[in-house]
Z-matrix of the N, CA and C atoms (Angstrom, degrees):
N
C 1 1.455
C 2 1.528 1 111.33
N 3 1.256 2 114.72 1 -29.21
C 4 1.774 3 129.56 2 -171.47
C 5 1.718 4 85.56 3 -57.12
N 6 1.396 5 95.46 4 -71.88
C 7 1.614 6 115.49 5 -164.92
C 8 1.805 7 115.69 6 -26.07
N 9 1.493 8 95.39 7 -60.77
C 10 1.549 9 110.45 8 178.57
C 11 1.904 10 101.76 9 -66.85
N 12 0.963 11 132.38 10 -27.94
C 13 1.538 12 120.70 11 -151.14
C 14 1.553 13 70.55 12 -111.42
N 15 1.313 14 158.03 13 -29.41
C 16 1.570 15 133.20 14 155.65
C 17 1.505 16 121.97 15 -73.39
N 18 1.366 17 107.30 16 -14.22
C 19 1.874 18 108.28 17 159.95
C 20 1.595 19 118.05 18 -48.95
N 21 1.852 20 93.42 19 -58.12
C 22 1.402 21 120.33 20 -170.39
C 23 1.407 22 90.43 21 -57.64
N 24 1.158 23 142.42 22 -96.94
C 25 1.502 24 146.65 23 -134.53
C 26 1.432 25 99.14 24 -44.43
N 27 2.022 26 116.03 25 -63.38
C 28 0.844 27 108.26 26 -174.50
C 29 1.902 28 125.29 27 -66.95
N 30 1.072 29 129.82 28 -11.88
C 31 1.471 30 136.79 29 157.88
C 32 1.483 31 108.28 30 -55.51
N 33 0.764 32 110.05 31 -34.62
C 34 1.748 33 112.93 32 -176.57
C 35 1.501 34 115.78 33 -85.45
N 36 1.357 35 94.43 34 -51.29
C 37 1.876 36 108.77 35 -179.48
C 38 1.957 37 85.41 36 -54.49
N 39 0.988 38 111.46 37 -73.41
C 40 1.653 39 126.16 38 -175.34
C 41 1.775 40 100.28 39 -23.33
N 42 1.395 41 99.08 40 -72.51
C 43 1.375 42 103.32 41 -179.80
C 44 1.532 43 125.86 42 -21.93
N 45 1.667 44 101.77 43 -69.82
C 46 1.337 45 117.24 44 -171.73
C 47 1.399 46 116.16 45 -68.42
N 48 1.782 47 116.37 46 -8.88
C 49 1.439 48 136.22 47 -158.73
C 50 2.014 49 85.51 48 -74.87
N 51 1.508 50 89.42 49 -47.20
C 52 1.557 51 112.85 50 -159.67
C 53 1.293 52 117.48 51 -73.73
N 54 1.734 53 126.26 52 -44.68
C 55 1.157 54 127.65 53 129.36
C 56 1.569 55 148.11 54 -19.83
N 57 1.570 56 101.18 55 -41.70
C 58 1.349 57 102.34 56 152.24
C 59 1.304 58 150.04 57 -54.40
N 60 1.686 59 82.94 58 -55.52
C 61 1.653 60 120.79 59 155.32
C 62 1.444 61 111.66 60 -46.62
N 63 1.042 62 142.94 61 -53.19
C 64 1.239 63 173.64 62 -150.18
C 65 2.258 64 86.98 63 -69.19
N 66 1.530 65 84.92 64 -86.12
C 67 1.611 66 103.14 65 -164.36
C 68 1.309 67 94.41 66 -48.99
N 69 1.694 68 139.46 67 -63.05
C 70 1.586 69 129.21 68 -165.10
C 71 1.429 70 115.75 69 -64.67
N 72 1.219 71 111.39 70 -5.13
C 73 1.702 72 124.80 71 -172.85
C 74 2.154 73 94.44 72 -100.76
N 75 1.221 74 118.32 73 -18.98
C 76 1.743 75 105.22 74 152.04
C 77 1.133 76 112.99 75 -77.92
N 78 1.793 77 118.73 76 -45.98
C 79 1.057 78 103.62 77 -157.63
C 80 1.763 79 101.36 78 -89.30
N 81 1.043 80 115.84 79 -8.68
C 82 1.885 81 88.55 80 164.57
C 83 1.294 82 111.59 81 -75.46
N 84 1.778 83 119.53 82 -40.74
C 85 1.205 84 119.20 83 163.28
C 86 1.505 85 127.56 84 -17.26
N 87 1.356 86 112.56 85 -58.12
C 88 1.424 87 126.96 86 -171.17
C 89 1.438 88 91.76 87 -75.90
N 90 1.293 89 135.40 88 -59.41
C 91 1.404 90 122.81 89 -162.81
C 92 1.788 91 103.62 90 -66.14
N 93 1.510 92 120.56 91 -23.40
C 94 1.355 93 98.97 92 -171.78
C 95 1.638 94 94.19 93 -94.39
N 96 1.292 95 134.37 94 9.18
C 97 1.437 96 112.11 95 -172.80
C 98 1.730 97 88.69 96 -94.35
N 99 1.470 98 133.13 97 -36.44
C 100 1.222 99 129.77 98 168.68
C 101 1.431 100 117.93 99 -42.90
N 102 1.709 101 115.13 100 -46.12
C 103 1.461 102 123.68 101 178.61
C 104 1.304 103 95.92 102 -63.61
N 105 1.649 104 139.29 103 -66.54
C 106 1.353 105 111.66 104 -176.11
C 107 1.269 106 137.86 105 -47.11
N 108 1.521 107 101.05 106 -34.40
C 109 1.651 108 98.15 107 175.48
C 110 1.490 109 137.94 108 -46.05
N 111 1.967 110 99.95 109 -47.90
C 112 1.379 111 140.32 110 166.27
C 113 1.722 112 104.74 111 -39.53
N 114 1.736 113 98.88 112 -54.43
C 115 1.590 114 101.15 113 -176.78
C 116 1.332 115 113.88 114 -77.18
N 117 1.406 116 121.07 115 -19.63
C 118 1.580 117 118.40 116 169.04
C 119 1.154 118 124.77 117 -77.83
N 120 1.284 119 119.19 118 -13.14
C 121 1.576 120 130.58 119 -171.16
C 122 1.827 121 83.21 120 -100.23
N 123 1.345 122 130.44 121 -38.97
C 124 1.713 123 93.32 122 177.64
C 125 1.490 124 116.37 123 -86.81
N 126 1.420 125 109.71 124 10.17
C 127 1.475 126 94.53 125 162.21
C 128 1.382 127 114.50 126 -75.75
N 129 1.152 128 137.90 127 12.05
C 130 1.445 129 131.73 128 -179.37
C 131 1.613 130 107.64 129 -138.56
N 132 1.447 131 94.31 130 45.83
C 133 1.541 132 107.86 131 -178.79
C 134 1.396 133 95.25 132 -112.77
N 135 1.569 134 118.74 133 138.57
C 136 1.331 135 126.79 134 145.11
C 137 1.235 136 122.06 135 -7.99
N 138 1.430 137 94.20 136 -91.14
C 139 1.445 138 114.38 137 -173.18
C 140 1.899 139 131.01 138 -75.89
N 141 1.224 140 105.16 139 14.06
C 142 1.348 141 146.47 140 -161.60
C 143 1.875 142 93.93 141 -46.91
N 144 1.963 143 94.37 142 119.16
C 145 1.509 144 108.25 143 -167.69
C 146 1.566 145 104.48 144 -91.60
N 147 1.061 146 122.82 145 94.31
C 148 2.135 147 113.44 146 -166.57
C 149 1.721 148 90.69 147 -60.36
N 150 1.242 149 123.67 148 -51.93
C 151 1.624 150 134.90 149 -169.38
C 152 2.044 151 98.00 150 -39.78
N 153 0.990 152 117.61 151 -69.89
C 154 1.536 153 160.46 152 162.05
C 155 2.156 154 86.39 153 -12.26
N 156 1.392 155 79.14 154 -87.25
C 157 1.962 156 94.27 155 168.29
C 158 0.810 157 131.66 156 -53.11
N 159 1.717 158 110.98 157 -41.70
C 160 1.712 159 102.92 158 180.00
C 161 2.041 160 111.72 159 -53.10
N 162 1.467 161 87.58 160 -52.14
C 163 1.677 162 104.19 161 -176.04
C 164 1.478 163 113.76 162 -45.87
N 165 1.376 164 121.30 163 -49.60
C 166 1.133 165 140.30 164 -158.52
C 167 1.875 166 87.86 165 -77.42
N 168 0.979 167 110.44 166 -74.65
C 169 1.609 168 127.93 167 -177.51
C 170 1.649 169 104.88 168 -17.85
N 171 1.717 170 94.48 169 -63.95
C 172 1.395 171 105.78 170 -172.49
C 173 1.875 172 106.42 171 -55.19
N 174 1.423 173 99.42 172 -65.45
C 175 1.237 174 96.94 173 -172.70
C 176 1.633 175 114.46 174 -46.31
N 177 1.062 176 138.71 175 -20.58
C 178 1.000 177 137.64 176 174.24
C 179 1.594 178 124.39 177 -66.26
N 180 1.552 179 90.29 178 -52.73
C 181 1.783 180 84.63 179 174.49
C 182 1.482 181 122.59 180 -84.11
N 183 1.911 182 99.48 181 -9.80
C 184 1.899 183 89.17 182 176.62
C 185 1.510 184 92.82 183 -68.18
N 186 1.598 185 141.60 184 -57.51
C 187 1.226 186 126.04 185 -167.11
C 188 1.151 187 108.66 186 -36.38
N 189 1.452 188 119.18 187 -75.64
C 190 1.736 189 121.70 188 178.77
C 191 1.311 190 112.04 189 -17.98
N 192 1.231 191 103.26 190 -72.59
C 193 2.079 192 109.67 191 -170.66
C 194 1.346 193 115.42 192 -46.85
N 195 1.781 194 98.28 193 -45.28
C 196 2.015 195 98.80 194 179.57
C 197 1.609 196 110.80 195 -58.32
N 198 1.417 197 106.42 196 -49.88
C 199 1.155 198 102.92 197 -161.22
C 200 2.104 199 104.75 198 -73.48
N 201 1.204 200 125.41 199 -48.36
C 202 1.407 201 111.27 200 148.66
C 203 1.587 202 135.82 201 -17.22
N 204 1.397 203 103.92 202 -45.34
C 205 1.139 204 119.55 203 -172.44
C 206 1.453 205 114.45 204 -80.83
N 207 1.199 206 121.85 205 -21.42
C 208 1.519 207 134.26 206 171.30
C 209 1.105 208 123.80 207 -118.47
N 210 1.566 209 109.28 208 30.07
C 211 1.593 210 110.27 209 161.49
C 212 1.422 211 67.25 210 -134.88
N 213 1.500 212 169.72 211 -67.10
C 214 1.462 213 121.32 212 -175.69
C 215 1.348 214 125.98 213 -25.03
N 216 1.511 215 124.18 214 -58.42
C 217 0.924 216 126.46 215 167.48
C 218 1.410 217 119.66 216 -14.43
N 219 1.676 218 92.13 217 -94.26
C 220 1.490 219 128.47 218 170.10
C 221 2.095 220 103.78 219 -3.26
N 222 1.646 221 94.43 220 -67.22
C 223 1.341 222 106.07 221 -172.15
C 224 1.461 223 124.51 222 -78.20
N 225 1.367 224 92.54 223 2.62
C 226 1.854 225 99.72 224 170.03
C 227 1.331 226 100.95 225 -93.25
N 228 1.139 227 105.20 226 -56.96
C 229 1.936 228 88.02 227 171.91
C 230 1.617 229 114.08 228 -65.93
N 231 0.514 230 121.29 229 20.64
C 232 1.787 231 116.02 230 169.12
C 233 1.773 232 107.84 231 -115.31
N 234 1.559 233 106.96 232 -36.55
C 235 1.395 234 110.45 233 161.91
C 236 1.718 235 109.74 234 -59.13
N 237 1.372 236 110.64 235 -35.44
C 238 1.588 237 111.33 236 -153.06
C 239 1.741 238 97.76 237 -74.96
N 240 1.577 239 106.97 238 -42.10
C 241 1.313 240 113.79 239 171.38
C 242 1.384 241 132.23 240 -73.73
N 243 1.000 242 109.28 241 -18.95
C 244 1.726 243 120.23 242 167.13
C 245 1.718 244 92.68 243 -62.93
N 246 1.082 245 116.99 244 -85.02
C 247 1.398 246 128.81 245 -177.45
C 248 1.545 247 116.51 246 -29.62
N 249 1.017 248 121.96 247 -42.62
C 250 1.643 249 149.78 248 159.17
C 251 1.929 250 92.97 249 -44.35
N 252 1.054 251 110.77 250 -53.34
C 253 1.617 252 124.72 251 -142.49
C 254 1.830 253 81.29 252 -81.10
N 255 1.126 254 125.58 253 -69.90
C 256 1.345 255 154.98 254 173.75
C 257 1.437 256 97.30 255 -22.60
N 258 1.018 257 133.82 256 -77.12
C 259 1.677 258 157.37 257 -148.91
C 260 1.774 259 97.87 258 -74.53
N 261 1.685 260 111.42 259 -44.28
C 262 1.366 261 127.28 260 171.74
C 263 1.627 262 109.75 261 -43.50
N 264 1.504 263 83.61 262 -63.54
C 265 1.908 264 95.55 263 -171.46
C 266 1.563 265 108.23 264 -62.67
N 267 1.455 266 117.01 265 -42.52
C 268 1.312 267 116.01 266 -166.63
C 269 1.573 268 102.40 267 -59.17
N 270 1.196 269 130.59 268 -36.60
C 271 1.572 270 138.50 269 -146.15
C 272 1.996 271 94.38 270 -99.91
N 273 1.367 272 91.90 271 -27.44
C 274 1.817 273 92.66 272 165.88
C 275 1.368 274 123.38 273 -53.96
N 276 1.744 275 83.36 274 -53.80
C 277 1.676 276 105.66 275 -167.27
C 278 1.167 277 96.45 276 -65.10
N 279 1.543 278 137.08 277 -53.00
C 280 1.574 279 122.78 278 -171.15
C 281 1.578 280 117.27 279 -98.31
N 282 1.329 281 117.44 280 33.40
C 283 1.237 282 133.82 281 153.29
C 284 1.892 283 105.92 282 -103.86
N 285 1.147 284 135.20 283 -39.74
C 286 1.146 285 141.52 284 174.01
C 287 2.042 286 102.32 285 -65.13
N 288 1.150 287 100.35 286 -59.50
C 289 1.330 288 106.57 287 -173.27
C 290 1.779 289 102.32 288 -53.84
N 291 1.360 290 108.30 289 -41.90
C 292 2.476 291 106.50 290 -171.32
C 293 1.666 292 84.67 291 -79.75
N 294 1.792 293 134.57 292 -23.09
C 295 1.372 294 96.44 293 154.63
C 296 1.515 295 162.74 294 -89.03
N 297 1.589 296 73.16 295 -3.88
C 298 1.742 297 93.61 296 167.55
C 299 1.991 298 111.69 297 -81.73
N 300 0.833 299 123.69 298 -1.80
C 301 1.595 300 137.96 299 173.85
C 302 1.285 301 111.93 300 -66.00
């Protein structure tokens, strides 16, 4: 019973871990799809700074990638604990079931 009621907590704790992850991964989303735009509109500038862009550019997609990269994360442990959670119940159910026999 320990086993399953420490599946549960941690599936849930996991969940909301991932959810979090989840929500700051739109909202950088949204702020870097605005930053690209900004950087696509000075490629068709006159006076157009590549130095200016490169920096800007970069910084843009390392945010993107980190934050991608840790709601993969995020969602492997929430996969890992679901699965965890799953394996709990199954081993209940056929421990309940050899005692009803």
């Amino acid at each position: 019973m320990i086993d399953i009621t420490k599946a549960v907590t941690t599936l849930r704790d996991k969940q909301n871990e991932m959810a979090d992850c989840l929500r700051n991964f739109v909202s950088v989303a949204q702020t870097n799809v605005n930053e690209f735009e900004r950087l696509l509109a000075l490629t068709e500038e006159v006076d157009f700074n590549d130095e200016d862009f490169v920096v800007r550019m970069e910084d843009a997609m390392d945010r993107y990638v980190e934050t991608v990269s840790t709601l993969q994360d995020k969602f492997k442990e929430y996969k890992a604990a679901l699965a965890d959670e799953e394996a709990c119940s199954k081993k209940k159910l056929f421990m309940r079931q050899q005692d009803d026999k």
